[in-house]
C-alpha positions as CSV (number, residue, x, y, z in Angstrom):
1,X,19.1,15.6,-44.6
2,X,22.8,17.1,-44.1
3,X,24.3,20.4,-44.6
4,X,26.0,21.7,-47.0
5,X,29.4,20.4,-46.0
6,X,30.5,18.3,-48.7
7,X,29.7,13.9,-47.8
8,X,33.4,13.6,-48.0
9,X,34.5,16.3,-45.4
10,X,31.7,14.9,-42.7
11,X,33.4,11.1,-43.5
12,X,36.8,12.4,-42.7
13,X,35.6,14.0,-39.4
14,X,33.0,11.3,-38.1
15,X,34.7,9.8,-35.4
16,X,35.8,13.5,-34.1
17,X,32.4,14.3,-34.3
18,X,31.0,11.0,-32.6
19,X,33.7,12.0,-30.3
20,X,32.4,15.5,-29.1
21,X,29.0,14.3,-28.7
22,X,29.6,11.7,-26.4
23,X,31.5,14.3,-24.3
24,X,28.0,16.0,-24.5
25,X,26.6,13.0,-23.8
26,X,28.2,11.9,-20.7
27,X,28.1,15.1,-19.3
28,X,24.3,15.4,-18.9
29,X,24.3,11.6,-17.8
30,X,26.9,12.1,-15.9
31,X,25.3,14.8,-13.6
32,X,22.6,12.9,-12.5
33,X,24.8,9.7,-11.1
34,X,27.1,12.6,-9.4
35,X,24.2,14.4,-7.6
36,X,23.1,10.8,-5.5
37,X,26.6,10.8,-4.1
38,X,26.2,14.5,-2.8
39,X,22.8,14.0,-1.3
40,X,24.2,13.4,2.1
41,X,26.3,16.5,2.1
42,X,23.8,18.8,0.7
43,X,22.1,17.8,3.4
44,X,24.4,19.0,5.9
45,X,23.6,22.3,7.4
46,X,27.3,23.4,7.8
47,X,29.1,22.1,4.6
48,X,25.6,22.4,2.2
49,X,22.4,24.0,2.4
50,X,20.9,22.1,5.3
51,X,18.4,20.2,2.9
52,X,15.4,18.3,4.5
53,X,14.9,15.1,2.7
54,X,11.9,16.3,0.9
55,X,14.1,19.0,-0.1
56,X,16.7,16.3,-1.9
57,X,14.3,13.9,-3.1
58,X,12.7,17.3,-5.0
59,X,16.1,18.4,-6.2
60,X,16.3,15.0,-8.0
61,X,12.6,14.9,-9.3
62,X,12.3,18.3,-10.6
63,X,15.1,17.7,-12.9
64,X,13.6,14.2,-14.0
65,X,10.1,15.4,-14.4
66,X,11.3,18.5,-17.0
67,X,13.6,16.0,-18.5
68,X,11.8,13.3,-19.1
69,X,8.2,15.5,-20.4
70,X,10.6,17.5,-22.3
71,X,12.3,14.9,-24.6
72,X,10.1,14.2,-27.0
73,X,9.3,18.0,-28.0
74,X,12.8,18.5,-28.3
75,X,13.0,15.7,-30.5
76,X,10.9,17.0,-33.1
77,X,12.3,20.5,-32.8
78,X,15.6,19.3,-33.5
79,X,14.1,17.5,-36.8
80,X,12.5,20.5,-37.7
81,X,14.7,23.4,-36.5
82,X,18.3,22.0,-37.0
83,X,19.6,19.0,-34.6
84,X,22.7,21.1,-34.2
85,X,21.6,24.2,-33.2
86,X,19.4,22.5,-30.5
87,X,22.6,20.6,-29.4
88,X,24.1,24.2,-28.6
89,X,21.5,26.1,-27.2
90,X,20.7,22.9,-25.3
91,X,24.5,22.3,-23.8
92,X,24.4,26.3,-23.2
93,X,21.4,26.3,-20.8
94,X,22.6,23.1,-19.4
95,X,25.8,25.4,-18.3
96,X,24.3,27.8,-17.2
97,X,22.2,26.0,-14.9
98,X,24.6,24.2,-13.9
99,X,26.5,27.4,-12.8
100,X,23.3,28.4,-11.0
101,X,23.3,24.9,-9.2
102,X,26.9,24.7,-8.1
103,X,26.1,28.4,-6.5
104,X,22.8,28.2,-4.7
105,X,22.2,29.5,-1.3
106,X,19.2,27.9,-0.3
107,X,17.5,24.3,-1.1
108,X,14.7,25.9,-3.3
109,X,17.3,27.4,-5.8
110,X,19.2,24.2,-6.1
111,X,15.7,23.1,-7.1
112,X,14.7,25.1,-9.9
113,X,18.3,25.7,-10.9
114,X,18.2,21.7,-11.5
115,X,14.5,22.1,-13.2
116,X,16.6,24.2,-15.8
117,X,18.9,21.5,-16.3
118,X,16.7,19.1,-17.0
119,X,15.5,21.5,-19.7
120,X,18.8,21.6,-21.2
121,X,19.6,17.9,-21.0
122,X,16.1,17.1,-22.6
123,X,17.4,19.3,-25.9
124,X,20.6,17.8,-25.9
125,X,20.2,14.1,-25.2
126,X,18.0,13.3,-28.8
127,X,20.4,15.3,-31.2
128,X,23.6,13.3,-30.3
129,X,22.0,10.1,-31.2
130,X,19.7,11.8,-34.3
131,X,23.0,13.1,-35.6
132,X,24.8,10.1,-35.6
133,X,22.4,8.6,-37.6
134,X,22.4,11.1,-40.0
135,X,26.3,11.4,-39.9
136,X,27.4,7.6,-40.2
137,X,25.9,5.5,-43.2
138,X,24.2,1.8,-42.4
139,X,27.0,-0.2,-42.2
140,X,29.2,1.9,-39.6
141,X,26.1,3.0,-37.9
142,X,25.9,0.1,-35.5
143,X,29.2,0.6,-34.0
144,X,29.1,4.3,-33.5
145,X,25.6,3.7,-31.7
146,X,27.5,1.2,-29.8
147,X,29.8,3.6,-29.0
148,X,27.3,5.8,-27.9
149,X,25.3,3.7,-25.7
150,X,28.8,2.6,-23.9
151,X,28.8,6.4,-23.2
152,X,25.2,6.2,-21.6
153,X,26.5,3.0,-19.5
154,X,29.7,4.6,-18.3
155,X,28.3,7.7,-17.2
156,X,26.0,6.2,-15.0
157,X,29.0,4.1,-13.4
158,X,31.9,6.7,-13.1
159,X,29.4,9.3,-11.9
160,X,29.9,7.7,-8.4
161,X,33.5,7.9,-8.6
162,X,33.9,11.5,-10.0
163,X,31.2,12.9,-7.8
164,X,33.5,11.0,-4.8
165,X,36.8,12.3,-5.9
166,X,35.5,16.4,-6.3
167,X,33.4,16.0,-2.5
168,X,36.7,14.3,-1.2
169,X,38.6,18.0,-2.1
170,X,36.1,20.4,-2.9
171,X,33.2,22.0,-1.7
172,X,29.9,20.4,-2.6
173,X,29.2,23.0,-5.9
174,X,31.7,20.9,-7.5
175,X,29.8,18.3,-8.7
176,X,27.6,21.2,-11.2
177,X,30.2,23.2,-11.5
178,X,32.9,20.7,-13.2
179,X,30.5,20.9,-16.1
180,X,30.9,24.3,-17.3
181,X,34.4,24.1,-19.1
182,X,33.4,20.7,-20.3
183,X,30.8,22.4,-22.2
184,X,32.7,25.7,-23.3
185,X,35.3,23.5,-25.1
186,X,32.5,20.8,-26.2
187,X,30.3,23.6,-27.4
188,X,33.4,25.1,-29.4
189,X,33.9,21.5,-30.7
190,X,30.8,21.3,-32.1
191,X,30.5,24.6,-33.8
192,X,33.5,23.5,-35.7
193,X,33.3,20.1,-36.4
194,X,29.1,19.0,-36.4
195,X,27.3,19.5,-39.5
196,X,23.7,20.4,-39.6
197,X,20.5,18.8,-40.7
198,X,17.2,18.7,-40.5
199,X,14.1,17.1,-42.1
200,X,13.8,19.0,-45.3
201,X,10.0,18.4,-45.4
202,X,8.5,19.0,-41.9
203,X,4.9,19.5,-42.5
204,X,2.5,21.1,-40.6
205,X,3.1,21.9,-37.1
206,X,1.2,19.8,-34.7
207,X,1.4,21.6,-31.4
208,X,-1.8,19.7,-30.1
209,X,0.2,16.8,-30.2
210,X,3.6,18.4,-28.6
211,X,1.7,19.4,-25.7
212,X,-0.2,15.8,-24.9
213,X,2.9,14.2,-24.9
214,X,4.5,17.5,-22.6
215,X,1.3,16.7,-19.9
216,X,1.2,12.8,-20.5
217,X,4.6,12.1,-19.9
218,X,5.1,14.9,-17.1
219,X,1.9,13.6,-15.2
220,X,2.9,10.1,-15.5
221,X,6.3,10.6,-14.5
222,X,5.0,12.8,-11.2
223,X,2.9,9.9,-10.4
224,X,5.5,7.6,-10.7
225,X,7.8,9.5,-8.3
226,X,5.0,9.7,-5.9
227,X,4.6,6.2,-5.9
228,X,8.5,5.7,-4.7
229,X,8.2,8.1,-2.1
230,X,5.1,6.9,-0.2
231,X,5.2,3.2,-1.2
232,X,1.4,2.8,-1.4
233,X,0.8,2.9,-5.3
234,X,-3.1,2.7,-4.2
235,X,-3.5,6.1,-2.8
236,X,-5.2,8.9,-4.7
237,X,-2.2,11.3,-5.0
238,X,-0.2,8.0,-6.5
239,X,-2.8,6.3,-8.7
240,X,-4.8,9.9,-9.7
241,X,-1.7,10.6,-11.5
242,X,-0.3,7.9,-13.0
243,X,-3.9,7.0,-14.6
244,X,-4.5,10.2,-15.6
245,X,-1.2,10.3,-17.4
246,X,-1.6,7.4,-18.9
247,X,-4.6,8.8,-20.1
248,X,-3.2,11.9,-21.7
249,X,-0.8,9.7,-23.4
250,X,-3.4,7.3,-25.2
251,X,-5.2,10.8,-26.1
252,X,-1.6,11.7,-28.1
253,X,-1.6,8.0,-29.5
254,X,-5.0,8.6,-30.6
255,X,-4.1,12.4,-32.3
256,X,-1.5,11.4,-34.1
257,X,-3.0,8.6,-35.7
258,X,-5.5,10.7,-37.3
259,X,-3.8,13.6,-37.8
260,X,-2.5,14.5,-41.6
261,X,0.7,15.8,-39.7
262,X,1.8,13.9,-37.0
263,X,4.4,15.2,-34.8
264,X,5.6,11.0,-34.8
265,X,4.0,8.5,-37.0
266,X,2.8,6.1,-33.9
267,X,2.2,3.7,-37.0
268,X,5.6,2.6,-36.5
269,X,5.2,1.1,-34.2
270,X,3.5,-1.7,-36.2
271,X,7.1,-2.4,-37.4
272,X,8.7,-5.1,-34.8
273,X,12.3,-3.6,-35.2
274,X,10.8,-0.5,-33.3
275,X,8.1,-2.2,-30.9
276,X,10.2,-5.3,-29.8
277,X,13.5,-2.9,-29.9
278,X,11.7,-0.3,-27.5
279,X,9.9,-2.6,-25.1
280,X,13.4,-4.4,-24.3
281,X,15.3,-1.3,-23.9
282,X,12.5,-0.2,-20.9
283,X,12.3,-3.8,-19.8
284,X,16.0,-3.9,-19.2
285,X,16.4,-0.2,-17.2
286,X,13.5,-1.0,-15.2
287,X,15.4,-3.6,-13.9
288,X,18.7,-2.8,-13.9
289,X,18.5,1.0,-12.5
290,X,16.2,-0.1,-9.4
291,X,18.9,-2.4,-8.2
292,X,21.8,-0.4,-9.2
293,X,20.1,2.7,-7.4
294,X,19.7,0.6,-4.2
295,X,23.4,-1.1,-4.1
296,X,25.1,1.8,-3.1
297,X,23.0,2.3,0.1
298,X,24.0,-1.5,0.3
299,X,27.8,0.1,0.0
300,X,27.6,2.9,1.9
301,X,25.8,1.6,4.9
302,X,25.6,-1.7,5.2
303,X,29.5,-2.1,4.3
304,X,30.2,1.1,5.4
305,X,32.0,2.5,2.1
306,X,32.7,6.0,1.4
307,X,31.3,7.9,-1.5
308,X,35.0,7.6,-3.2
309,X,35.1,3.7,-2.6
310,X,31.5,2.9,-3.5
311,X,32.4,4.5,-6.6
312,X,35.4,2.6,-7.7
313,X,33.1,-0.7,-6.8
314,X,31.3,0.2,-9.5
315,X,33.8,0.7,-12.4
316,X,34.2,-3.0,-13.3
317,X,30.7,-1.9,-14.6
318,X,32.0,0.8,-16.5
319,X,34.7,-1.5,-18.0
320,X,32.2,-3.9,-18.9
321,X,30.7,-1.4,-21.2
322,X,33.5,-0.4,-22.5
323,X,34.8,-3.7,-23.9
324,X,30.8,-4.9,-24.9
325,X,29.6,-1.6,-26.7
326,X,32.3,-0.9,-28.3
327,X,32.3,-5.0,-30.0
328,X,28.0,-5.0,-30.0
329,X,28.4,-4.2,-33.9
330,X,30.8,-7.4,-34.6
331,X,28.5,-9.8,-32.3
332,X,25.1,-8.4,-34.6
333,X,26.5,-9.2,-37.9
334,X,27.6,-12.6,-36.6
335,X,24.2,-13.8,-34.8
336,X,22.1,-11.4,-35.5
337,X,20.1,-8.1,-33.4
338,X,17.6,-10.5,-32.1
339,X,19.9,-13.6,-30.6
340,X,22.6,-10.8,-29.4
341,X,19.7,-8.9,-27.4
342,X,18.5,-11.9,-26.1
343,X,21.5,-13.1,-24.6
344,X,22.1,-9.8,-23.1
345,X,18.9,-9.5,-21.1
346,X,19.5,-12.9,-19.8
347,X,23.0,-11.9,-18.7
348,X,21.3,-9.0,-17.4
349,X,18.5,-11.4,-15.4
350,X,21.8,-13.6,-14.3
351,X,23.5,-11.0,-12.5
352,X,20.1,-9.5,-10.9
353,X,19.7,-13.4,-9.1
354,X,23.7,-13.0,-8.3
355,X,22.4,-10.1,-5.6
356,X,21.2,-13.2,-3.6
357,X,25.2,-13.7,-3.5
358,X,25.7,-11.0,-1.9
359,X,25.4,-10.6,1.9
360,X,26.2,-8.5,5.0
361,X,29.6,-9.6,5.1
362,X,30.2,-10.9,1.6
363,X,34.1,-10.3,-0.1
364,X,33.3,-7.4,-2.1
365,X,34.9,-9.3,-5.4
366,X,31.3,-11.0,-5.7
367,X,29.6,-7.6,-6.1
368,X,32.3,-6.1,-8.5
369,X,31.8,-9.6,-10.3
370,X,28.0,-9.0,-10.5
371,X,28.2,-5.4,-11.7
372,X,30.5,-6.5,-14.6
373,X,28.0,-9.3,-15.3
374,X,25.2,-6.4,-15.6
375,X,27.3,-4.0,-17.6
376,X,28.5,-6.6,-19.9
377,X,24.5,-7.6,-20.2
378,X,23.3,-4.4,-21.3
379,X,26.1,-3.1,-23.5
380,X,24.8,-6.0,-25.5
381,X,21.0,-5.0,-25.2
382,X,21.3,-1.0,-25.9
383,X,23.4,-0.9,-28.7
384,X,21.1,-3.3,-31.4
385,X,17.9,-2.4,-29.7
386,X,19.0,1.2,-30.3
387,X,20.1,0.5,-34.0
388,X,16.7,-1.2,-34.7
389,X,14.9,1.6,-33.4
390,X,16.7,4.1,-35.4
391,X,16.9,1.8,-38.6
392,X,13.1,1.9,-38.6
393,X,12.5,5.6,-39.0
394,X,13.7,7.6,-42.3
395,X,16.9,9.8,-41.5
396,X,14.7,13.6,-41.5
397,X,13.2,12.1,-38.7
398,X,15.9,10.6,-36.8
399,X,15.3,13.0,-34.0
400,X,11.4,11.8,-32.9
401,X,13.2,8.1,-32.9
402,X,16.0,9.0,-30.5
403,X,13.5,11.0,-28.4
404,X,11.2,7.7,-27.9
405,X,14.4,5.9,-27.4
406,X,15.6,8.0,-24.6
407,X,11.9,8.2,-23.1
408,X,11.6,5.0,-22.8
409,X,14.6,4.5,-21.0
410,X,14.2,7.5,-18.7
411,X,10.3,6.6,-18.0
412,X,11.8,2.9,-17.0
413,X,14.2,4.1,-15.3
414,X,12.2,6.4,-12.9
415,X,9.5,3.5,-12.6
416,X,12.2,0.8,-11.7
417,X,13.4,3.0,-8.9
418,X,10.3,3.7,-7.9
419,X,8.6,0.3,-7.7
420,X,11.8,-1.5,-6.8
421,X,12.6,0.7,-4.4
422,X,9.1,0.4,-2.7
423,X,9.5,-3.3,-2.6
424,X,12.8,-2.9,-1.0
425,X,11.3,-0.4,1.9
426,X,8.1,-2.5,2.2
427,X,10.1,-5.6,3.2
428,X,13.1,-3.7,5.0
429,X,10.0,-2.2,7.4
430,X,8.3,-5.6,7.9
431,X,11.7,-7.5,8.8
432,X,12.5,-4.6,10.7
433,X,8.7,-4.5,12.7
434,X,9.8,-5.6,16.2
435,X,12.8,-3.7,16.9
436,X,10.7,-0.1,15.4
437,X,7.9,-0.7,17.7
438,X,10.4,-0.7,20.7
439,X,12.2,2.8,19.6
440,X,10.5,6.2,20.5
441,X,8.1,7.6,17.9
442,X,11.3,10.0,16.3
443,X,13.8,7.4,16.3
444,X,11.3,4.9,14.9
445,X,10.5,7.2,12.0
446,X,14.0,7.5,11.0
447,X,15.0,3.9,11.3
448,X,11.9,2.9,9.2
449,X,12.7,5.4,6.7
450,X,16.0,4.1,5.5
451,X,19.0,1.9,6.1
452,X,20.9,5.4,6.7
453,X,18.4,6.3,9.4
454,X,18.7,3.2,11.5
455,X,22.4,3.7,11.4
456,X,22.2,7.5,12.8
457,X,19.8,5.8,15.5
458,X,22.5,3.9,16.8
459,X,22.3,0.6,18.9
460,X,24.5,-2.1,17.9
461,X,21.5,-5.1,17.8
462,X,19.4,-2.4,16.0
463,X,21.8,-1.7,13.4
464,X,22.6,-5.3,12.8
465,X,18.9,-6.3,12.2
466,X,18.8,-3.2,9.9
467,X,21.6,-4.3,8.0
468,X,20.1,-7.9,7.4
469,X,16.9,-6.5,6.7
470,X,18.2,-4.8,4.3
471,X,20.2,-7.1,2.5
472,X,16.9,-9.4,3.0
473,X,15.0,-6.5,0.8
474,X,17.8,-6.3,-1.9
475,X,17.6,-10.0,-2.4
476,X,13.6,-9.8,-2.7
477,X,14.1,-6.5,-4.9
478,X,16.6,-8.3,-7.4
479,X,14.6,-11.5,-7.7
480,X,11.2,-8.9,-9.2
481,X,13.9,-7.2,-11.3
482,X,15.3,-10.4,-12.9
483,X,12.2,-11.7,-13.9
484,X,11.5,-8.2,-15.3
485,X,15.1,-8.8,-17.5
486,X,13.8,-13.0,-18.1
487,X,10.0,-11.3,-19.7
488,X,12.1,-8.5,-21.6
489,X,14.4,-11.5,-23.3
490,X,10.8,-13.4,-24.1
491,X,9.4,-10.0,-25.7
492,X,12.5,-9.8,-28.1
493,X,13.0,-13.7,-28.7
494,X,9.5,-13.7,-29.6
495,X,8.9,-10.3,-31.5
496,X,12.2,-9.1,-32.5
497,X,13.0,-10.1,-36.1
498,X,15.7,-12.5,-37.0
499,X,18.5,-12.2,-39.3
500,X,16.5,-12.5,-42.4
501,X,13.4,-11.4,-41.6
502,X,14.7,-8.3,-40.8
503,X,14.2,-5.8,-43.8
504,X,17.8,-3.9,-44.6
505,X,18.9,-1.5,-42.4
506,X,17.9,1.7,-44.4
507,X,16.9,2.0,-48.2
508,X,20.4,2.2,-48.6
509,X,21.1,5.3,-51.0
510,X,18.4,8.0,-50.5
511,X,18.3,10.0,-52.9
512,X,20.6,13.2,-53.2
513,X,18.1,15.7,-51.8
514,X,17.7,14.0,-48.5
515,X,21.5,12.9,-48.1
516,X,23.5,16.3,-49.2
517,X,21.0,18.9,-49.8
518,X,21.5,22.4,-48.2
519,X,20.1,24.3,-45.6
């Protein structure tokens, strides 16, 4: 449903409008690629707040875990309160914690201040895509969501590079606090230029379900993170968790199948354009993020890169999106969602087996190659998996679609960090078991720990065998990952539907009182 803004004045001002929300957009992704390049100073007790590494990882995970439980419910609010005022009041809280972040005095504040930010990103992240959908009509759609999901790929690439460029003149706040006027003037945008909607028939609350999928996805997500940190997925405080999550989240799946008023109608997922589409987009990210997430300790330590540089390694990622996204649309109409998804995973395995090209002393060209061979891959995955997820849902409830879009993305991405990034300490440590057992019980700790830590032992012969270990780990890590990205393009080849088994995008007109009534 739209708002009472004539159809003609929201046709004139789409592109503005797709505009100002992938401003939003980037800037919540954006903060979370900037934050793993600040770590290190944040950690320093002169020039940040002297943060144990406990203290980081938690500064990281508390803003996931809200995040990623939170999506969903906000989601549905947006459907049934108004997508645009949740965009607001979501983009205003995400200001002000990030004003709280950029100022905190001790670890624990940057903490919570980032728990409230992953509050706000949760509200805003399903409204810019549920908005779209409602804004453009079925035959522009695909190209605005391409758009979009360029916007989701560059922000995790130039996050590196801004967060570089503020820590290489400012003070470590920086990287919250160049939010703020971002949102004041996107926040004014949007008042201006972004219509409202909303379902015009919500039903029945159905706060039971809300809160399973609050606990399920919380839990599972804690258990998850637990899982990366201690690398030993079989220990209570790991496996209690993620089981118990899981269990909480059947219990939802059960509720709203028999409820008379779902909060999301899991039925749809009977439609392949949703299942196929949803199981390739968190097929791809689990793959993709892990190794992504572990190249730039490949960058900084093992080559030796500064924040600034490791960050401009990664823009021919960036570019990559740009020119793919952007022509997604064009390469659907021609082949089709299912062969163009395909093709993308399977660039996407390709350049996961080019890590294996990729060495102590490699020319840095081959990993700029690679990173352009992943970006191009899933700039060509997102965008049609997206559309088909949206295309499958009625508009009124385009908010619950782009909230299990985005939390299946954000649950993969978490899990390919944390089970990639286990595989890549696991082997590290046992390449690494000789020359640990000669080092003092301290010094062995932090070598074992990470590539950084083996570095700040010191040792010449040490750091060289931690550097190939390393590299040994990456290549182990990216072969997993790339048959992760092989089995996503098998799940879409074989469920997605083809060109003409695919039923039309939308029931093309709707009628009047879904498309232009008033609020």
């Amino acid at each position: 449903m739209r708002t009472a803004l004539d159809s003609e004045t929201i046709q004139r001002r789409r592109w503005a409008i797709l505009g100002v929300l992938t401003v939003s957009l980037l800037v919540v992704v954006l903060d979370n690629t900037i934050l793993n390049v600040a770590l290190k100073t944040i950690a320093d007790p002169d020039k940040g707040l002297g943060a144990t590494q406990s203290q980081l990882e938690w500064s990281i995970n508390s803003y996931t875990l809200v995040f990623a439980g939170l999506l969903f419910t906000f989601g549905v609010l947006g459907d049934r309160l108004g997508r645009k005022k949740v965009l607001i009041g979501g983009m205003a809280v995400f200001a002000v914690a990030s004003l709280a972040s950029a100022y905190a005095q001790s670890p624990d504040q940057l903490i919570y201040a980032r728990a409230l930010m992953g509050l706000g990103g949760a509200a805003v992240m399903p409204q810019t895509l549920s908005i779209i959908t409602n804004v453009f009509e079925p035959h522009e759609r695909p190209r605005a969501i391409g758009i979009w999901a360029g916007a989701v790929g560059m922000g995790v690439a130039i996050g590196p590079l801004t967060g570089g460029l503020l820590l290489a003149h400012f003070w470590w706040g920086s990287v919250f606090l160049i939010n703020v006027p971002v949102i004041v003037v996107g926040v004014a945008l949007m008042a201006v230029l972004v219509p409202e909607s909303r379902n015009p028939s919500p039903g029945r609350l159905d706060p039971l379900g809300v809160v399973l999928s609050v606990i399920g996805l919380v839990v599972l997500s804690y258990g998850i993170i637990q899982g990366g940190e201690k690398g030993a997925w079989l220990e209570p405080a790991v496996l209690g968790p993620i089981l118990a999550g899981a269990a909480v989240l059947a219990l939802f799946v059960w509720h709203e199948a028999r409820t008379p008023s779902p909060a999301f109608d899991v039925a749809l997922f009977k439609d392949p354009r949703m299942s196929a589409a949803v199981a390739s987009i968190a097929l791809c990210f689990f793959a993709a993020a892990g190794v992504f997430f572990f190249a730039n300790f490949y960058m900084q330590s093992v080559r030796g890169l500064s924040p600034l540089e490791s960050g401009a390694m990664v823009l021919p990622f960036a570019v990559a999106q740009l020119l793919f996204s952007t022509r997604s649309a064009a390469m659907v109409r021609r082949f089709g969602a299912k062969a163009v998804c395909t093709s993308g995973l399977l660039l996407v395995a390709a350049a996961l087996v080019g890590y294996h090209f990729v060495g102590t002393d490699t020319p840095l060209w081959i990993l700029a190659a690679v990173f352009f061979f992943q970006g191009a891959g899933m700039a060509n995955v997102m965008p049609p998996a997206t559309e088909s997820v949206m295309s499958a849902l009625p508009r009124e409830k385009a908010g619950a679609g782009s909230a299990i879009n985005n939390v299946a993305r954000q649950v993969a991405v978490a899990m390919g960090v944390a089970v990639l990034g286990s595989v890549v300490a696991s082997v590290y440590r046992g390449d690494l078991g000789d020359d640990l057992a000669a080092l003092p019980a301290g010094a062995r700790d932090a070598a074992g720990e990470s590539i950084a830590g083996a570095h700040g032992v010191g040792g010449q012969t040490l750091v060289d065998h931690a550097d190939a270990a390393f590299v040994h780990a990456m290549h182990t890590a990216s072969a997993a990952a790339a048959v992760i990205a092989f089995l996503g393009a098998l799940v879409v080849l074989k469920w997605m539907p083809g060109r003409q088994a695919a039923p039309p995008a939308e029931a093309s007109q709707r009628t009047s009182e879904q498309e232009t009534a008033g609020v």
